[in-house]
C-alpha positions in Angstrom: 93.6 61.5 86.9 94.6 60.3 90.6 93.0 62.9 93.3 96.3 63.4 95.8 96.4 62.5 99.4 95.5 65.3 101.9 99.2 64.7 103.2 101.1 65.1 99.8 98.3 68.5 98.9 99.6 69.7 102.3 103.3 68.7 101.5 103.5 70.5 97.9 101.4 73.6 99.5 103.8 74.3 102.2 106.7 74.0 99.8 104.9 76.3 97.2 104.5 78.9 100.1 107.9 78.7 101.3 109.2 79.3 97.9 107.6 82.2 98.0 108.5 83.2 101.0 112.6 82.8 100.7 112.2 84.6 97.6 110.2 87.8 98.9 112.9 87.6 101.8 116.0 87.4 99.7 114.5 90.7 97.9 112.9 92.3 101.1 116.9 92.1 102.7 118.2 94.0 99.7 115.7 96.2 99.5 112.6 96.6 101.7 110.7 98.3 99.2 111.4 95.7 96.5 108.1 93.9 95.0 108.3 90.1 93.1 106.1 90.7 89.5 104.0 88.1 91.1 103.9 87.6 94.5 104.3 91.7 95.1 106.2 92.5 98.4 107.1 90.6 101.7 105.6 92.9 104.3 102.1 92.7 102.0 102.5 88.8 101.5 98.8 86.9 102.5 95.9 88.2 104.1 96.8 89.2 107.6 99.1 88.6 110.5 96.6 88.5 114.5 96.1 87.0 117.2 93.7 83.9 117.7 92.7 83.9 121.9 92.2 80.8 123.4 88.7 79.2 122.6 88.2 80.8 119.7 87.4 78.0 118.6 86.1 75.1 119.7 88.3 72.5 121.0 91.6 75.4 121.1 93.1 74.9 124.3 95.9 77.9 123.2 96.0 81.0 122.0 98.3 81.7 118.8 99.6 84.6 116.2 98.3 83.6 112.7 99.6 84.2 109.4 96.6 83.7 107.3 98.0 83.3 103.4 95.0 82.5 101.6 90.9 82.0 102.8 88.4 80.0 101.6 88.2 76.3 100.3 91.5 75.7 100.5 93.1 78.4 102.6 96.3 78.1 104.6 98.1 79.4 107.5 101.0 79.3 109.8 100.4 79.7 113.3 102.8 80.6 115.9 102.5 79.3 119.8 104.4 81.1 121.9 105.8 80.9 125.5 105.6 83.6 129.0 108.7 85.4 127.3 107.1 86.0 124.0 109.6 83.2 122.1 107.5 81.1 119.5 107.8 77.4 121.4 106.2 75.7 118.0 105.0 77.1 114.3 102.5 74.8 112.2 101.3 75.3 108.8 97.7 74.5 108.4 96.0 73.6 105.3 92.0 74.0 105.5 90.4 72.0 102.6 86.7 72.5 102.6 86.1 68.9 103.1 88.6 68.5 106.1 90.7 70.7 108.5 94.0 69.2 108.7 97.9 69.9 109.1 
């Protein structure tokens, strides 16, 4: 069996996640107290939501809000950057093999 490329994992991961995301929305707007069989409910969706300060790690030149989904080898992320007037400027989604970080 042919191992995938780092950028088609990363591809079919951030699909995966925003399937699951657009469905725990759809039922979150109809309900907030609504929970998917599965994926349970939106506002309890991955690990946690903070804030990563500048230089937390090396070579981070900004700070960011992190939505960390999932931890360990792989784990995933989104990260939002924002600007003076709290606006998020650019989100990313990181996936974080074990052998690699990449995005």
């Amino acid at each position: 069996m042919e191992q995938k490329s780092c950028r088609e994992r990363i591809h079919l991961e951030l699909k995966d996640r925003l399937g699951d995301i657009r469905t725990l929305w759809r039922l979150y707007q109809k309900n907030p107290e609504a929970s998917h069989r599965e994926l349970g409910r939106f506002d309890e969706y991955g690990l946690c939501f903070d804030y990563v300060a500048k230089n937390t790690f090396r070579d981070q030149k900004r700070s960011y809000f992190r939505w960390q989904l999932s931890w360990g080898g792989p784990a995933d992320e989104f990260r939002f950057y924002l600007d003076e007037n709290v606006d998020a400027v650019l989100i990313e989604y990181w996936f974080l093999d074990w052998k690699s970080t990449s995005r």
